[in-house]
DRENDO-1510 file (C-alpha; in Angstrom, 1 decimal, always signed):
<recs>
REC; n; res; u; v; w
REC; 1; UNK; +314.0; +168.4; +85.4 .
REC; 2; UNK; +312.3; +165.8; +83.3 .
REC; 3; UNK; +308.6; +164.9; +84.1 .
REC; 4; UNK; +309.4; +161.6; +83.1 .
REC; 5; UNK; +312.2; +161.1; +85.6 .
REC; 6; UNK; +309.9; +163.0; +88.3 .
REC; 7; UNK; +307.2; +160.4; +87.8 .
REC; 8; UNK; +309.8; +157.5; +88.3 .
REC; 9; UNK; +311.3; +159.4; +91.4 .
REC; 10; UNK; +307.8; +159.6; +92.8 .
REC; 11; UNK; +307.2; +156.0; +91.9 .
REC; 12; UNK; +310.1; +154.5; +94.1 .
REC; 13; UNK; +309.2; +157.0; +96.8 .
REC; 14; UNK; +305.7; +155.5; +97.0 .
REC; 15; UNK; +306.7; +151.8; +96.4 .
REC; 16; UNK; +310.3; +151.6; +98.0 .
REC; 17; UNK; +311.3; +149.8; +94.8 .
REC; 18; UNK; +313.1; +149.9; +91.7 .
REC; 19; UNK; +311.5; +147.2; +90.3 .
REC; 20; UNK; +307.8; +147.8; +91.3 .
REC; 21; UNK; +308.7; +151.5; +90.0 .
REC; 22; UNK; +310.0; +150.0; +86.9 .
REC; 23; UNK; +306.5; +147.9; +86.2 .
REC; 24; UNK; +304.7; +150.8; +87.4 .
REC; 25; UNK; +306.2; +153.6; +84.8 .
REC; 26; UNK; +306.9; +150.2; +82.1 .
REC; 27; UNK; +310.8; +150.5; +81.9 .
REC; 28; UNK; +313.7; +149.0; +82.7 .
REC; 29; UNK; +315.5; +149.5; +86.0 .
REC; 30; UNK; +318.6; +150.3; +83.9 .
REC; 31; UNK; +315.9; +153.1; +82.6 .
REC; 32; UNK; +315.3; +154.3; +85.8 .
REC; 33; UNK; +318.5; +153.9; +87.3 .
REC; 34; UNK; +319.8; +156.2; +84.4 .
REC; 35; UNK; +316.8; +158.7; +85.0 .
REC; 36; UNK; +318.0; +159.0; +89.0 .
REC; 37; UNK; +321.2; +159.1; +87.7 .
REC; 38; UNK; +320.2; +162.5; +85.3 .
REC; 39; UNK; +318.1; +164.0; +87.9 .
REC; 40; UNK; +320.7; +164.0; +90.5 .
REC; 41; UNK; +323.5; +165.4; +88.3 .
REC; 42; UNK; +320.0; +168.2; +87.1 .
REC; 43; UNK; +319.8; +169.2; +91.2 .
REC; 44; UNK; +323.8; +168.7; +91.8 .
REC; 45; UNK; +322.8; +166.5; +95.0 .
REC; 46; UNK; +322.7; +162.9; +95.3 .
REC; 47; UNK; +319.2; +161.8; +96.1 .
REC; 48; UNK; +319.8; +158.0; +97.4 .
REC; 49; UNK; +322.0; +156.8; +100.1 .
REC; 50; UNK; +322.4; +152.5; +100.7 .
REC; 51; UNK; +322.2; +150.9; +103.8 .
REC; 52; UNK; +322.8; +147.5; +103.8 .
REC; 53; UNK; +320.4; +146.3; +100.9 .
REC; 54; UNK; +318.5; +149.1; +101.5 .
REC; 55; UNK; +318.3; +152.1; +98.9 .
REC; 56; UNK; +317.0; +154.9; +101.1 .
REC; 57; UNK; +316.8; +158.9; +100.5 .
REC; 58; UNK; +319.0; +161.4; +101.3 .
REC; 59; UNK; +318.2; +164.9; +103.2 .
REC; 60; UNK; +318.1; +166.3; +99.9 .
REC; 61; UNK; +315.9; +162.8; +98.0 .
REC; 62; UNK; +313.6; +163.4; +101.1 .
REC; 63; UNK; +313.1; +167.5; +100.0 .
REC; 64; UNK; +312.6; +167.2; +96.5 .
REC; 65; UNK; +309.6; +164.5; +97.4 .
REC; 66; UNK; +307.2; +167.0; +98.2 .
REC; 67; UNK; +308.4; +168.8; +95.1 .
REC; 68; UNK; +308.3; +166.1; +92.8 .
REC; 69; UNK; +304.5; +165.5; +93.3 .
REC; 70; UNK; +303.6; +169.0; +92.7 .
REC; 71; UNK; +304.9; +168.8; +89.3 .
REC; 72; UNK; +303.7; +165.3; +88.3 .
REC; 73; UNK; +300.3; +166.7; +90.0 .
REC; 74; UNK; +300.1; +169.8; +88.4 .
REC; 75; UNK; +300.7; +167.9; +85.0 .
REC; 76; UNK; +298.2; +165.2; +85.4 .
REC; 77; UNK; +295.7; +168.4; +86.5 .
REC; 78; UNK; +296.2; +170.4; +83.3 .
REC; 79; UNK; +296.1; +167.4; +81.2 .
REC; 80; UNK; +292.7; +166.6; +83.4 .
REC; 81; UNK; +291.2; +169.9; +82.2 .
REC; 82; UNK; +291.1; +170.0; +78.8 .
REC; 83; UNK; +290.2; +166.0; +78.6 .
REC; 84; UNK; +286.3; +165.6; +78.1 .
REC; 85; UNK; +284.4; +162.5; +79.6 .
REC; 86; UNK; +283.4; +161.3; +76.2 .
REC; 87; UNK; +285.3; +158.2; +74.6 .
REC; 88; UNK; +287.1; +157.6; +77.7 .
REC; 89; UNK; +287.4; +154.8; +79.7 .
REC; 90; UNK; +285.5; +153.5; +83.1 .
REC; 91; UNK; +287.7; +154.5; +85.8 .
REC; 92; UNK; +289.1; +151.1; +87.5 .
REC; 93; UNK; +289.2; +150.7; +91.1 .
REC; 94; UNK; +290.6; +147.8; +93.0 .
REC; 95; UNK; +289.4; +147.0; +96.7 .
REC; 96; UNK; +289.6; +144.4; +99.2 .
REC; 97; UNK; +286.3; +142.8; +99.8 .
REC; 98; UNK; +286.4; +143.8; +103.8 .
REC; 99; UNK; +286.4; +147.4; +102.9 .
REC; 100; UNK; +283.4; +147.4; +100.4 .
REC; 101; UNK; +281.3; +148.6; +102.7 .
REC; 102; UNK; +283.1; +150.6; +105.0 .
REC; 103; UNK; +285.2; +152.7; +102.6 .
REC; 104; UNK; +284.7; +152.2; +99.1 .
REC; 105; UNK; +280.8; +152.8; +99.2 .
REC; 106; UNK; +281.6; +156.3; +100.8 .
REC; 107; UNK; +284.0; +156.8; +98.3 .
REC; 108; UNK; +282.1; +155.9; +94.6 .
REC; 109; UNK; +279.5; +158.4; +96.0 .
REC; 110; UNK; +281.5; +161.0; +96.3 .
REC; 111; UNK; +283.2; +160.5; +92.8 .
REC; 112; UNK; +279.8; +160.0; +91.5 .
REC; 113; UNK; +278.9; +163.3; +92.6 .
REC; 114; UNK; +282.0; +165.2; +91.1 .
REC; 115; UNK; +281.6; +162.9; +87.9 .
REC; 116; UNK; +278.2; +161.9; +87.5 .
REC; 117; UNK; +278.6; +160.3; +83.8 .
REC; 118; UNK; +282.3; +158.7; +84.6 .
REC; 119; UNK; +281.6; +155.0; +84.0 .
REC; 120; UNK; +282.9; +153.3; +87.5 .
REC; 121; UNK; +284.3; +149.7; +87.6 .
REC; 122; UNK; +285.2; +147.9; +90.6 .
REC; 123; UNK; +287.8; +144.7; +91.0 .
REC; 124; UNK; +288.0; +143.2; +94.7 .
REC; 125; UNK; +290.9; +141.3; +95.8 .
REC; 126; UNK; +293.7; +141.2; +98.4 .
REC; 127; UNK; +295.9; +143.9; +98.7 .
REC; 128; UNK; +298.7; +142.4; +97.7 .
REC; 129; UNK; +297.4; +141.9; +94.7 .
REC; 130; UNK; +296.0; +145.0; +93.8 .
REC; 131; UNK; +299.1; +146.2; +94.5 .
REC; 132; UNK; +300.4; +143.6; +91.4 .
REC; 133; UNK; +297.3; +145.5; +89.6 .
REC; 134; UNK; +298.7; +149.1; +89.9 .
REC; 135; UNK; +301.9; +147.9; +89.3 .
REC; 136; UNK; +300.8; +146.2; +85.6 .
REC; 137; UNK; +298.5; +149.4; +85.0 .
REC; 138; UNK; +295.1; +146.9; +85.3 .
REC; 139; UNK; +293.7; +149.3; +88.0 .
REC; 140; UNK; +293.3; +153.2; +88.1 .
REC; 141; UNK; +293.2; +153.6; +92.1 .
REC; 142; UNK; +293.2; +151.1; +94.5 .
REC; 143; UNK; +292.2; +151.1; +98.0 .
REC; 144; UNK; +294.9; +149.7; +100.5 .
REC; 145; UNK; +296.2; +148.6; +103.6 .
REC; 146; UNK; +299.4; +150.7; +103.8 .
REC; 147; UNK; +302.4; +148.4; +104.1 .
REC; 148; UNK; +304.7; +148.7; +106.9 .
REC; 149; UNK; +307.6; +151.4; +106.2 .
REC; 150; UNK; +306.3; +152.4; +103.3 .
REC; 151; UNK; +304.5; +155.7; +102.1 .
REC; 152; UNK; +302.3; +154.6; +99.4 .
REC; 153; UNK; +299.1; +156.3; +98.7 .
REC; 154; UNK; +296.6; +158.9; +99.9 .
REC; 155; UNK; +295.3; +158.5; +103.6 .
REC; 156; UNK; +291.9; +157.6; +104.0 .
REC; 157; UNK; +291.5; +156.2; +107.3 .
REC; 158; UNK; +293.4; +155.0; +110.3 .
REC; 159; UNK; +292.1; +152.2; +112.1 .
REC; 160; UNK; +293.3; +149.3; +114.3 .
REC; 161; UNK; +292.9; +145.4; +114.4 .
REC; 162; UNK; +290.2; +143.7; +116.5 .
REC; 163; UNK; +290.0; +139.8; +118.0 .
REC; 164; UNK; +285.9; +139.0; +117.0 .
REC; 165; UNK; +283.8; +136.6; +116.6 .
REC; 166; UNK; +280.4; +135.7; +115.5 .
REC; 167; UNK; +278.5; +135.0; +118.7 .
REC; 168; UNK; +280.3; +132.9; +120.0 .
REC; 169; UNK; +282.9; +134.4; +122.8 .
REC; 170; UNK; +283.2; +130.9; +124.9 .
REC; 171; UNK; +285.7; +129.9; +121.9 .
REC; 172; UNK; +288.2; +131.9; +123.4 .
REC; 173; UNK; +288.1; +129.5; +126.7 .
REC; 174; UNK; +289.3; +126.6; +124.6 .
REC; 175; UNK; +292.6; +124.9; +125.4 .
REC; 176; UNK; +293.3; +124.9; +121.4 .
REC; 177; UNK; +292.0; +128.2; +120.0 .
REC; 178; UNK; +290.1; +127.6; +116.5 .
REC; 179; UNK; +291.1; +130.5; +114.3 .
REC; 180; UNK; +290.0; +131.3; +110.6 .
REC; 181; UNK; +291.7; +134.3; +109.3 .
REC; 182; UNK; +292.8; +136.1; +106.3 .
REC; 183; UNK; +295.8; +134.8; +104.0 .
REC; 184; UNK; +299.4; +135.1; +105.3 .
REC; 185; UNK; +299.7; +138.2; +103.8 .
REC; 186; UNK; +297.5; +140.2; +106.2 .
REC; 187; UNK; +299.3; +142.1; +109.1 .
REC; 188; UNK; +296.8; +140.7; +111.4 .
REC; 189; UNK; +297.1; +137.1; +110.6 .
REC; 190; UNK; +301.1; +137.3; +111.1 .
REC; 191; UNK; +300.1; +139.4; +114.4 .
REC; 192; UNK; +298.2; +136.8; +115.4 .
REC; 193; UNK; +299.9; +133.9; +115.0 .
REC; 194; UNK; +303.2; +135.3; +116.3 .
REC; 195; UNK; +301.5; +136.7; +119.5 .
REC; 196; UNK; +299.9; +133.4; +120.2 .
REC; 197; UNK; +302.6; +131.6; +119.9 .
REC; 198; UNK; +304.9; +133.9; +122.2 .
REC; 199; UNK; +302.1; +133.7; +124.3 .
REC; 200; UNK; +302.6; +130.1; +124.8 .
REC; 201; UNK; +298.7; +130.2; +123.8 .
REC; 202; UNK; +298.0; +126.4; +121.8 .
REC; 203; UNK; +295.8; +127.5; +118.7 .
REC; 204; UNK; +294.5; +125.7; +115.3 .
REC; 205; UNK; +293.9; +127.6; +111.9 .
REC; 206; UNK; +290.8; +126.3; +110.4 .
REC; 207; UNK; +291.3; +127.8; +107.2 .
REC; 208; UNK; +292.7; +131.0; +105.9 .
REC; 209; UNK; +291.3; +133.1; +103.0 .
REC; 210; UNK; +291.4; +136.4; +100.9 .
REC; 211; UNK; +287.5; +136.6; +101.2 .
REC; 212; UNK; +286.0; +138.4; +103.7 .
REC; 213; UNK; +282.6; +136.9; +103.2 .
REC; 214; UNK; +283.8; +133.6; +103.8 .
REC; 215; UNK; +285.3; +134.4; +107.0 .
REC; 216; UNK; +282.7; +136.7; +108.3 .
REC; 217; UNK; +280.5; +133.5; +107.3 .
REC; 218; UNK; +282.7; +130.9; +109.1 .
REC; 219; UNK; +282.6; +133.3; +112.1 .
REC; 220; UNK; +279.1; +133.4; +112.7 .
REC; 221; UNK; +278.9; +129.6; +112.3 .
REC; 222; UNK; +281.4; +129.8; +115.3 .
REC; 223; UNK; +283.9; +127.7; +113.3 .
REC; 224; UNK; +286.6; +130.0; +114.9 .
REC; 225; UNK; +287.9; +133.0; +116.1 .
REC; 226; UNK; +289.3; +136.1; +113.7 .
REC; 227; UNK; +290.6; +139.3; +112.9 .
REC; 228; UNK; +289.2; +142.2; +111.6 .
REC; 229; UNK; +289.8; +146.2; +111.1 .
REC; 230; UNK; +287.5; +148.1; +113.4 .
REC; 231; UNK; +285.6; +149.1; +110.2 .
REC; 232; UNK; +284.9; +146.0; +109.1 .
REC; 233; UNK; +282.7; +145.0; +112.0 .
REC; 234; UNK; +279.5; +143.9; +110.3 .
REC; 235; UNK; +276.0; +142.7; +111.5 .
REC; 236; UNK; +276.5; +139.9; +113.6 .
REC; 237; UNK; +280.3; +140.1; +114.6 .
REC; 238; UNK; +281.4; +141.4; +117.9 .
REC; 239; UNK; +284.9; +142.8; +119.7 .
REC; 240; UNK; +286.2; +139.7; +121.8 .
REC; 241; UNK; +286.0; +141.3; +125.2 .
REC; 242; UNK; +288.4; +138.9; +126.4 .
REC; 243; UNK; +291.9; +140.8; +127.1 .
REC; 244; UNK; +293.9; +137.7; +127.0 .
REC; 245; UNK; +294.5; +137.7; +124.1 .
REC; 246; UNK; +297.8; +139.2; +121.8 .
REC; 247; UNK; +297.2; +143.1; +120.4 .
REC; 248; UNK; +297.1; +143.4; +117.3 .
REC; 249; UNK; +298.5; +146.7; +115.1 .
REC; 250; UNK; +297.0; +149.7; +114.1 .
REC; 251; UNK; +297.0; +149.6; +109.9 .
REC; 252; UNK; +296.4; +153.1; +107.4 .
REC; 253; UNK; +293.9; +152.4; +105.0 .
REC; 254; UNK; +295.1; +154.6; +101.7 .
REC; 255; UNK; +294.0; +155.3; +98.2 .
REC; 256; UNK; +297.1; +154.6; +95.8 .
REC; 257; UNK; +297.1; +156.1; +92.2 .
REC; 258; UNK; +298.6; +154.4; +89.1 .
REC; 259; UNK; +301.5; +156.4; +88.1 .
REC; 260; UNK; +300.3; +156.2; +84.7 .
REC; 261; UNK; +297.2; +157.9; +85.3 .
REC; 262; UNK; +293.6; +157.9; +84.4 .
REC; 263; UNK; +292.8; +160.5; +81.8 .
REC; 264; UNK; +289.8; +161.9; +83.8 .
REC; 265; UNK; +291.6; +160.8; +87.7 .
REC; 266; UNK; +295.1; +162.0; +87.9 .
REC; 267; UNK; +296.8; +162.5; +90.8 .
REC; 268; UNK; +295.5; +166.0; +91.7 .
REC; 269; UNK; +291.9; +164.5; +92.0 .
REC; 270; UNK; +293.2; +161.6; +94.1 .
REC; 271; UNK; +294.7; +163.9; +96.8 .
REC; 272; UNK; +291.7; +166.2; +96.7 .
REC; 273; UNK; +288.9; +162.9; +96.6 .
REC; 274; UNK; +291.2; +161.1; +99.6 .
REC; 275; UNK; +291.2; +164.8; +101.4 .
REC; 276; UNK; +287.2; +165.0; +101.3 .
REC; 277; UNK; +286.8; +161.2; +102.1 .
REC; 278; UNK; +289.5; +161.9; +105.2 .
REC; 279; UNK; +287.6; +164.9; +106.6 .
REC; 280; UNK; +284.3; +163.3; +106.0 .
REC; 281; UNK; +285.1; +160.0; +107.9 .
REC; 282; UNK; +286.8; +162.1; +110.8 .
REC; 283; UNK; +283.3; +163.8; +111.5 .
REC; 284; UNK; +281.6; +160.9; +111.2 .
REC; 285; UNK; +284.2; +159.2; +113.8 .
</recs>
């Protein structure tokens, strides 16, 4: 089997696209398509089944998954080995805002420690867009809300969305709820609009942003009501106790890989850095 092909496989497994795979690996979808095409008639199985407009795996696509990143891991690892630190570059890592000091801190200190003279750069931003990032190779590893249905990245933490505000709870009383939350993209903004409204609940969006700074701000000016993961809860920001209120979904927060990777930070040192970071933050929880 061909590590190239592999690496694409692995790429639409973790994306659920052709084309994001096809930015990802830079090729063609015709390149890919071809690639699927070789592998399947390698194995003798098909890998991909369509429903609808849907291009899922088969039995067979589902087995050689587990496969697949064991040899793309296993390359990336021996490549790894005999690489030295010198003349390389900083390792990239993209991260939204809200999880700077929940996640990533934890996590730059324990890739400090394995790789104390790696140069470490950091780019915050939505994930959507870091997920554009990965995609264009700007970013090495990028720390994510997993989308829904999909099986992108390393698991770092499970948490769940929380209604808060910023001292001041009686906003929750008002006939017109004020709200501030992040951009459109967020599943808790979506969660929260949509449950209001079924709710029959009257509500106002003050403003909206990727910034979790500004809203935390907003917040504790008691411009509004938000949402938040659980560990995003900073100083001054509190759980609405207030049960009337729509629930909102539990989210993955995951560390994705670029498929092209890192010299230094391959895929075998993302599995093994999100495994520590996992077992750390489950005895701390």
């Amino acid at each position: 089997m061909d590590l190239d092909a592999l690496r694409s496989f692995v790429a639409f497994v973790d994306t659920g696209s052709f084309t994001r795979a096809a930015k990802q690996i830079h090729r063609t979808q015709g390149a890919i398509s071809m690639q699927m095409k070789k592998l399947e008639e390698d194995l003798g199985h098909s890998l991909f089944i369509k429903e609808g407009r849907n291009l899922l795996l088969t039995e067979k696509g589902k087995k050689l998954v587990s496969y697949a990143r064991k040899i793309v891991s296993l390359h990336d690892e021996a490549v790894g080995e005999f690489s030295t630190l010198q003349n390389h570059r900083p390792l990239t890592i993209g991260c939204p805002d809200d999880y700077v000091d929940s996640v990533l801190a934890d996590l730059l200190e324990i890739i400090h420690a394995q790789y104390p003279t790696l140069h470490l750069k950091v780019l915050c931003d939505s994930s959507t867009k870091l997920r554009e990032y990965i995609d264009n190779g700007d970013i090495d590893l990028a720390i994510l809300t997993r989308a829904p249905d999909k099986e992108e990245g390393y698991i770092l933490r499970h948490d769940k969305g929380l209604w808060v505000h910023g001292g001041f709870p009686e906003l929750v009383e008002k006939e017109t709820i004020p709200l501030v939350l992040y951009d459109e993209d967020c599943k808790f903004h979506t969660a929260a609009i949509d449950g209001l409204d079924k709710m029959g609940r009257l509500h106002d969006l003050i403003c909206t942003s990727s910034s979790s700074a500004t809203l935390k701000t907003l917040l504790k000016r008691g411009l509004g009501l938000g949402t938040l993961a659980s560990s995003s809860l900073t100083e001054g920001l509190y759980p609405l106790e207030n049960k009337n209120m729509p629930p909102l979904p539990a989210v993955d927060i995951v560390l994705a890989v670029s498929p092209i990777p890192h010299p230094l930070f391959g895929v075998t040192q993302t599995v093994n850095l999100s495994s520590e970071y996992y077992a750390q933050d489950a005895k701390i929880a």
